[in-house]
N, C-alpha and C positions, 0 to 999 in steps of 0.2 A: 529549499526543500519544504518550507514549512509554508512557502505561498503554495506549495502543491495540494500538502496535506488541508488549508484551510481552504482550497478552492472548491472543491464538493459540498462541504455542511453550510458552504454560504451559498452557494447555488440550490442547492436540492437538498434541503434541512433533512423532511421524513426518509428522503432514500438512504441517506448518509445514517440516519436512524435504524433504519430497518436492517441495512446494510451491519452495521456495527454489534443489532440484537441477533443477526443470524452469525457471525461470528463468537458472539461468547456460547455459542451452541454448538459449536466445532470442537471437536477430541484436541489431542496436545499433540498428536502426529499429524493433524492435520494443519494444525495454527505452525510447527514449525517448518513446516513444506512449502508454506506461504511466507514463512520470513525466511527461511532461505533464499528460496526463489527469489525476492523482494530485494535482499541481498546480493543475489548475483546478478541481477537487473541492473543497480543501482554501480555494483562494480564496470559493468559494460557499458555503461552509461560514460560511467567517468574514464573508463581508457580510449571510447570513440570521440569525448569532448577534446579531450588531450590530443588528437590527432589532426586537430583543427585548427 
């Protein structure tokens, strides 16, 4: 997970930048709509790896 999370700010420092300062500009129903989501991505993720 965390080669995921560190692949972007070392590829593309400012996007990962930019990206980061438009999120702390997001309401609280918005940032947890994305960690849901994020959430149930990451659950799907791991029930289709399990099926291999």
């Amino acid at each position: 997970m965390l080669v995921f999370e560190g692949l972007l700010p070392f590829v593309a420092p400012s996007a990962w930048r930019e990206a980061f300062r438009k999120a702390t500009e997001l309401g609280d129903g918005q940032l947890r709509f994305i960690g849901l989501s994020t959430m149930i991505v990451g659950v799907l993720l791991l029930i289709v790896s399990r099926s291999f």
